[in-house]
LOMIZA-69424 format. One line per 5 residues: number of its first residue (from 1); for each residue y, z, x of C-alpha. Coordinates in pm, 1 decimal. Layout:
% LOMIZA-69424
NUM> Y,Z,X  ... .
//
This chain:
% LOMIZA-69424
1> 0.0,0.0,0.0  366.4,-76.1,112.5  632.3,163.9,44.7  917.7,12.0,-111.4  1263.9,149.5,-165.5 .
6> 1372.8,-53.2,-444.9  1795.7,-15.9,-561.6  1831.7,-55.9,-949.2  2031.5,-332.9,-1089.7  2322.4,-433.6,-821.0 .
11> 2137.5,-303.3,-510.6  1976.7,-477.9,-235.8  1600.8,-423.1,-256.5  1563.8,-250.2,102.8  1135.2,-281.8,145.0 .
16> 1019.9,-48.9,450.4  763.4,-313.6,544.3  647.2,-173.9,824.8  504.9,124.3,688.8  181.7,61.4,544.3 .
21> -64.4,259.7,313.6  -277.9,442.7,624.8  94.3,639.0,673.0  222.6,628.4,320.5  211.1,1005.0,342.9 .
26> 460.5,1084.3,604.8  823.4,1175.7,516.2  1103.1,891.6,529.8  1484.5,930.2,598.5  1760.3,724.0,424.3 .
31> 2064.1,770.8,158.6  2182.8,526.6,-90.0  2435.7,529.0,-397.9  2294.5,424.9,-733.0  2550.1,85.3,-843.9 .
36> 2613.1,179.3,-1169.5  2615.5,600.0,-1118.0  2814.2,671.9,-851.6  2695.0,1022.0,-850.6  2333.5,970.3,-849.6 .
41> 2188.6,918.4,-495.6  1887.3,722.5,-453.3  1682.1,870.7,-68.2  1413.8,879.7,34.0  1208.2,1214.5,62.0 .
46> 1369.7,1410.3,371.2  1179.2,1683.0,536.2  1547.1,1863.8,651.4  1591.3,2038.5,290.8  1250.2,2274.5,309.6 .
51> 1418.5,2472.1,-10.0  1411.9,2104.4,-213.5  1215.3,2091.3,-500.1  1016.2,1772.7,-526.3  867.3,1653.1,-825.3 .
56> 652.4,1284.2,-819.7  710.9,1096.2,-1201.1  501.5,852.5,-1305.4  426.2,705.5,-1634.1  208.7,430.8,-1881.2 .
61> -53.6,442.2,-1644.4  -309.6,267.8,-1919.3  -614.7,388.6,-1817.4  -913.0,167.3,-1974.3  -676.8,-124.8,-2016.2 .
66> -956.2,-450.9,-1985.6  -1195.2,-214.3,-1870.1  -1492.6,-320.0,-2135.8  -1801.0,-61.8,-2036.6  -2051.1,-340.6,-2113.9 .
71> -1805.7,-660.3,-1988.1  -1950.2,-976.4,-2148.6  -1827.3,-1195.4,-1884.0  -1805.0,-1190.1,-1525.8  -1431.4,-1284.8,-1512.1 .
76> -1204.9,-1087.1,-1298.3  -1092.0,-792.9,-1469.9  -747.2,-589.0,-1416.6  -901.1,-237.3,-1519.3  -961.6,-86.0,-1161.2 .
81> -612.6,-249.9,-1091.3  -461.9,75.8,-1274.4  -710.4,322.0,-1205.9  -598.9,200.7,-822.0  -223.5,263.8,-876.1 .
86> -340.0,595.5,-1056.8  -490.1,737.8,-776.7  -231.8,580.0,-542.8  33.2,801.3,-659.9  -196.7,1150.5,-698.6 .
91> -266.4,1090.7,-350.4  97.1,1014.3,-234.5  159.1,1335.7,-422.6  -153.9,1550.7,-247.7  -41.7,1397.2,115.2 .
96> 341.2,1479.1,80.2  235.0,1799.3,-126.7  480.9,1755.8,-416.0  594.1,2064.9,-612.3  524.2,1920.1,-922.8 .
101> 382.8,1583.5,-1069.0  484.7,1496.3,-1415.3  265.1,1181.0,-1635.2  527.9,1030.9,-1914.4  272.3,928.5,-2143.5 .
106> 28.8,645.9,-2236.9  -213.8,815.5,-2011.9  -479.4,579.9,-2161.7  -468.1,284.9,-2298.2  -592.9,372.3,-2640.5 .
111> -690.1,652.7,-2824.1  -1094.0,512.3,-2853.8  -1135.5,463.2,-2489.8  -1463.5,486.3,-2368.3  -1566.2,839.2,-2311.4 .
116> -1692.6,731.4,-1918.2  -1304.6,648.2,-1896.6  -1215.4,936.8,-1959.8  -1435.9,1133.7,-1778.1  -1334.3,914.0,-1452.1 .
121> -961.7,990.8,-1490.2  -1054.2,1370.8,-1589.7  -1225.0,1392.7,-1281.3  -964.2,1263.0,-1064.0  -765.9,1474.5,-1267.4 .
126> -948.6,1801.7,-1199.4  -962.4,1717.7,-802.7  -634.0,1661.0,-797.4  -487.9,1969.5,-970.5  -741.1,2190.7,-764.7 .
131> -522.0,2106.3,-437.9  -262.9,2354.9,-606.9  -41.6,2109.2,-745.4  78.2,2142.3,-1100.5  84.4,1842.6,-1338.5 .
136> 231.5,1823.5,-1636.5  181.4,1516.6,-1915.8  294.3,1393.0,-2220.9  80.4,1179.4,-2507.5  228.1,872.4,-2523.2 .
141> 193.3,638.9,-2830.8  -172.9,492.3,-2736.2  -341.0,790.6,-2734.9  -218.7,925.9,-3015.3  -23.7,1167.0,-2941.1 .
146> -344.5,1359.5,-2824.7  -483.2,1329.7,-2532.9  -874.1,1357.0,-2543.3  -1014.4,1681.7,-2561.2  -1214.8,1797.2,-2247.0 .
151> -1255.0,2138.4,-2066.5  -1116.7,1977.2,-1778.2  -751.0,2012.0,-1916.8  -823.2,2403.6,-1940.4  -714.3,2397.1,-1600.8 .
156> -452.0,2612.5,-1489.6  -223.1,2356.0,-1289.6  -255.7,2087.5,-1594.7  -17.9,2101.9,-1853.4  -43.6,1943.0,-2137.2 .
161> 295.6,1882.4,-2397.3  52.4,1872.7,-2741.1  326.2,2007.6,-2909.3  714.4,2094.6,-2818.1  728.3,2319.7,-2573.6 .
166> 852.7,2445.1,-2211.5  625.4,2510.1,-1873.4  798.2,2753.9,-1632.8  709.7,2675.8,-1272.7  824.8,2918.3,-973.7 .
171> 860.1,2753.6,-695.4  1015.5,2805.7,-322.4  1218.0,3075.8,-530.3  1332.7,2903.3,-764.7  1312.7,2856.6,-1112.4 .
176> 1231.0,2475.4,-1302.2  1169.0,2442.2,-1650.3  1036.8,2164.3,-1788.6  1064.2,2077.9,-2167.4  898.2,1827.3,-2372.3 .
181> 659.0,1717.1,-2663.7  440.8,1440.4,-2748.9  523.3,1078.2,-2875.0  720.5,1121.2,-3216.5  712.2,833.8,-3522.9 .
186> 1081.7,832.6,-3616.0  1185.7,972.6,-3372.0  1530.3,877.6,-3439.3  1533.7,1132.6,-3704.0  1334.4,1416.6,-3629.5 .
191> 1424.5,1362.6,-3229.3  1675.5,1690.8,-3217.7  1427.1,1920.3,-3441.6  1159.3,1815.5,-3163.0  1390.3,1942.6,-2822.7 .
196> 1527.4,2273.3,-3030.6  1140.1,2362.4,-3054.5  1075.8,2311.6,-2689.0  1244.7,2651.6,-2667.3  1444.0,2540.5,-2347.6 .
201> 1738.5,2810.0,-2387.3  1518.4,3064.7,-2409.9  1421.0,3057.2,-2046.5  1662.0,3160.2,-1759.0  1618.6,2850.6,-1455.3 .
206> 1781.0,2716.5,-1154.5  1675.6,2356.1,-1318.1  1567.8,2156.7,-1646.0  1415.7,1831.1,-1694.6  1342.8,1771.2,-2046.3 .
211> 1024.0,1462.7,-2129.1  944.7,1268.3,-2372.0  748.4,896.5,-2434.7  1035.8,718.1,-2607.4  1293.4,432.6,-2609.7 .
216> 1632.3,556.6,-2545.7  1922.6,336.5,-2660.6  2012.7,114.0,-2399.9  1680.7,41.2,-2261.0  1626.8,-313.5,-2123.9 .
221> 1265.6,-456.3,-2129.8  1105.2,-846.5,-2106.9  1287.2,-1123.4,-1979.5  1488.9,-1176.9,-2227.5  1649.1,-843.4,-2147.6 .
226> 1613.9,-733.5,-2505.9  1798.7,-408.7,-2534.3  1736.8,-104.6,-2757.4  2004.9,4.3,-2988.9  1926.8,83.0,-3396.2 .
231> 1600.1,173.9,-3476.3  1392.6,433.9,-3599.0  1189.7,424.2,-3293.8  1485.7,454.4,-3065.7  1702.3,766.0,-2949.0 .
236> 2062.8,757.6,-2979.6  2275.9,751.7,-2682.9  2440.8,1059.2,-2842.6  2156.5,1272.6,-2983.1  2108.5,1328.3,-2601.8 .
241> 2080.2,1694.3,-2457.5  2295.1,1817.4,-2216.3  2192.6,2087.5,-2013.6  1906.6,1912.1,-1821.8  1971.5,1781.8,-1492.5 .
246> 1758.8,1457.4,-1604.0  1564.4,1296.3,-1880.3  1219.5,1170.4,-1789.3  1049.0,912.9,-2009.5  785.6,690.0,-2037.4 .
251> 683.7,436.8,-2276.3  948.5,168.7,-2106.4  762.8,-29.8,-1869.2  1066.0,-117.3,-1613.6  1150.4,91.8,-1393.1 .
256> 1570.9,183.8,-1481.4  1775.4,440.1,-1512.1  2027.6,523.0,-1784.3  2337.8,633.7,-1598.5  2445.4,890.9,-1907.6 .
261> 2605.3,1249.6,-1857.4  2253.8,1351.2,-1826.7  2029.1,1048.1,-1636.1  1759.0,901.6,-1823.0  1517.7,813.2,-1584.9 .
266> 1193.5,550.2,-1659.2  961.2,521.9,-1383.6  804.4,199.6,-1541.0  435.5,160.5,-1592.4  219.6,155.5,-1256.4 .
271> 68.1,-173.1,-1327.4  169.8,-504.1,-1515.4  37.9,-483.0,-1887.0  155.3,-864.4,-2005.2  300.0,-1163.8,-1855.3 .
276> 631.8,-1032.9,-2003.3  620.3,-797.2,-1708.2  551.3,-1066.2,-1429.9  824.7,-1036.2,-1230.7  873.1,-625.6,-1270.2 .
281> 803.7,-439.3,-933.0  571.7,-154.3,-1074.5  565.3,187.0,-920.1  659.6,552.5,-963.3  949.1,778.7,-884.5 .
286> 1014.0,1147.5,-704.3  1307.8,1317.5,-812.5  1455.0,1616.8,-553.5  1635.7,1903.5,-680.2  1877.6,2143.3,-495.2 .
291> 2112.9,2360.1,-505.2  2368.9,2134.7,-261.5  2309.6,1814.9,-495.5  2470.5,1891.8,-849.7  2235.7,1570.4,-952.3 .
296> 1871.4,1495.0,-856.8  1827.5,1251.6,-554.2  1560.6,944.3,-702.2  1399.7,731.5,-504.8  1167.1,461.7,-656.0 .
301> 849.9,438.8,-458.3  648.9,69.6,-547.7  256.6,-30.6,-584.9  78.1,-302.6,-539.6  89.6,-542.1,-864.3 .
306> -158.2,-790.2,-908.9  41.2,-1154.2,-897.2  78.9,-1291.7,-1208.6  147.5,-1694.6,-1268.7  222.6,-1874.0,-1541.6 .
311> 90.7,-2296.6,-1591.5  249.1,-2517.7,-1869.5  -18.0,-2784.6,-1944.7  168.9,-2799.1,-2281.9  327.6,-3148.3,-2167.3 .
316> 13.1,-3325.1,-2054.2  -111.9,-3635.5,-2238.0  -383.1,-3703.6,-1991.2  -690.4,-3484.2,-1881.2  -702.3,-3601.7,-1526.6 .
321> -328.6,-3582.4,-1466.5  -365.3,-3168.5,-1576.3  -611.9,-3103.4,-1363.3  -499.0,-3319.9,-1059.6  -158.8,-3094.9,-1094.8 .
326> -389.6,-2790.8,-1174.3  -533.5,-2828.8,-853.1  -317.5,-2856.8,-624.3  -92.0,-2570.2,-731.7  -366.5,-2378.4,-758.9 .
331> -417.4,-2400.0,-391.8  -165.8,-2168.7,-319.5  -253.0,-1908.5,-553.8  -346.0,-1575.5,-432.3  -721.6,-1521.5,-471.6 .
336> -674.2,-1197.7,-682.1  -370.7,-1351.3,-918.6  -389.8,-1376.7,-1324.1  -334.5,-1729.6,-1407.2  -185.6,-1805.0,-1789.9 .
341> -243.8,-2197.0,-1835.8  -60.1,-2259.0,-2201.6  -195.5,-2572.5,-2424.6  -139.7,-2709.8,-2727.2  -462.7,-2635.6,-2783.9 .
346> -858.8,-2530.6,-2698.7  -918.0,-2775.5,-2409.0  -1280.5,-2912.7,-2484.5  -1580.1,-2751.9,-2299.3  -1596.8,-3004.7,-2019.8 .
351> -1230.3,-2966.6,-1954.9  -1227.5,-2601.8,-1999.0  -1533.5,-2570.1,-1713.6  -1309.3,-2810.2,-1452.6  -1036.9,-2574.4,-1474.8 .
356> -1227.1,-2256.9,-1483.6  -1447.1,-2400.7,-1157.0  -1038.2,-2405.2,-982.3  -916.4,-2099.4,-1081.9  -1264.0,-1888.9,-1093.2 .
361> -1263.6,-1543.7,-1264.7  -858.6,-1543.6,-1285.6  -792.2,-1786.9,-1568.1  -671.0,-1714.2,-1900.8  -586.9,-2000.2,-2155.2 .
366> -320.0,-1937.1,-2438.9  -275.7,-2167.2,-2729.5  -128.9,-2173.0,-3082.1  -461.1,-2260.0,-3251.5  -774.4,-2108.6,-3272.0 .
371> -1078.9,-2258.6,-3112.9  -1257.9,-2419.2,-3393.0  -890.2,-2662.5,-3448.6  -901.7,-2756.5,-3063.3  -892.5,-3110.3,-2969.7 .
376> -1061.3,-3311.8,-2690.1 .
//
């Protein structure tokens, strides 16, 4: 894995190239302004504040996504791709010994995952929070709002938000509180009742983060740069709590921040989901608190993302002209890439095997129509 320092919107994408995954643990030096929020600093992890508070974010890590148990094909499939990332970041967190990891939500992909998924990320889960390292989560949307049951959450260092509520964490003498509650329909409405209930201002702290798994107004997502604004599904700008020295969320896929009064920080999803996320770099943030920073230093730490490439054969009259052009751009292709080839419709079977024999295991075809209307 490369280590990335990646600038929001405005910046310069700095990557630290030389520093590959064998070292990904050791500490890295370096200061820079956020564009848009003057007064939120984007570093990387320093070793020179030993009273910092460190806390690793990460979010929609979709575990089980195209992960079938019983796979009916042998095409190549993206599910390890996240369960990779997943680990990436608890062991990021282990090596650099974090105070504090926090999961946004969509933990798994679904709420019917298989149950061998969930043991596998349960166990990882377990190992990792017996290294002394609290974690905290939040159900997102696709489980639920539940995670799955298992004794392996009655662990001490996992916290789970199943309802509103705030975990108290002591650490290098200091005081962090962390609110939150599960993934809320209408949240629009009901999103106020939810953070009174977390019981925040009833605990004494040196900070507060308050989580949740929700679209805040103002979020941008797909390339279209659609933006959130009026919906019941959506937080107003102004419903926001102050109080918090930053709002963590999942449930947004791009990694952003809201530069509010209080920063609304999305990590992003640590894989690509759709082809709408193509060109997102995918990764997870750590957030440092201290008492000589009035707001939390971020720095945005990125994965690996498996290439993703898009082929318009919707222009194509002729078979052989297709897959000459299929062909040769396909030479180029990373081995491990997702290729999207878009038709009018169902190529025939013979047609359908040439390009599948150029692009083996990586090919997905989209079309309007379903199979039994495509033409030769």
């Amino acid at each position: 894995m490369t280590a990335h320092v990646r600038e929001l919107p405005g910046a310069v994408h700095k990557p630290l190239s030389a520093i590959a995954e064998s070292n990904f643990k050791n500490n890295f030096r370096g200061i820079r302004l956020y564009p848009r929020h003057p007064a939120l600093i984007l570093c990387i992890h320093t070793v020179s504040c030993p009273m910092a508070i460190r806390v690793v974010f990460f979010s929609d890590s979709h575990l089980g996504f195209d992960y079938p148990v019983r796979p009916r094909s042998d095409r190549a499939r993206r599910g390890p791709d996240f369960f990779a990332n997943f680990q990436r970041v608890l062991d990021h967190a282990r090596h650099t010994r974090a105070d504090l990891v926090i999961h946004g939500g969509d933990f798994f992909f679904s709420r019917k995952v298989d149950s061998s998924i969930v043991d596998t990320a349960y166990t990882s889960l377990l190992e990792f929070a017996r290294s002394g390292i609290p974690i905290a989560i939040v159900p997102g949307n696709h489980e639920g709002s539940v995670l799955p049951p298992s004794l392996f959450l009655n662990h001490p260092d996992i916290h789970v938000f199943d309802r509103p509520r705030t975990f108290r964490f002591d650490i290098k003498n200091e005081r962090l509180v962390v609110s939150g509650f599960p993934y809320l329909r209408n949240v629009r409405v009901g999103f106020s009742t939810a953070v009174r209930a977390c019981g925040n201002d009833q605990q004494q702290a040196d900070y507060r983060l308050l989580c949740f798994h929700h679209a805040v107004e103002g979020a941008v997502v797909g390339p279209g740069n659609f933006t959130f604004r009026e919906a019941g599904d959506v937080i107003a700008r102004d419903d926001l709590p102050t109080g918090f020295d930053a709002i963590l969320s999942g449930h947004i896929h791009r990694h952003q921040v809201l530069a509010y009064p209080t920063p609304v920080v999305y990590c992003g999803s640590i894989e690509r989901t759709s082809f709408a996320e193509k060109n997102e770099a995918k990764g997870f943030c750590e957030l440092t608190l201290h008492r000589a920073s009035p707001i939390p230093r971020l720095v945005f730490h990125e994965l690996p993302a498996r290439p993703m490439i898009d082929f318009d054969g919707r222009g194509y009259r002729q078979a052989a002209k297709l897959l000459d052009d299929f062909a040769r751009r396909s030479s180029h292709w990373q081995i491990d890439a997702i290729v999207r080839l878009r038709l009018k419709s169902y190529p025939e079977r013979r047609l359908r095997r040439e390009l599948e024999r150029l692009a083996p295991g990586i090919l997905n075809i989209s079309c309007p129509y379903p199979r039994s209307r495509a033409a030769g």
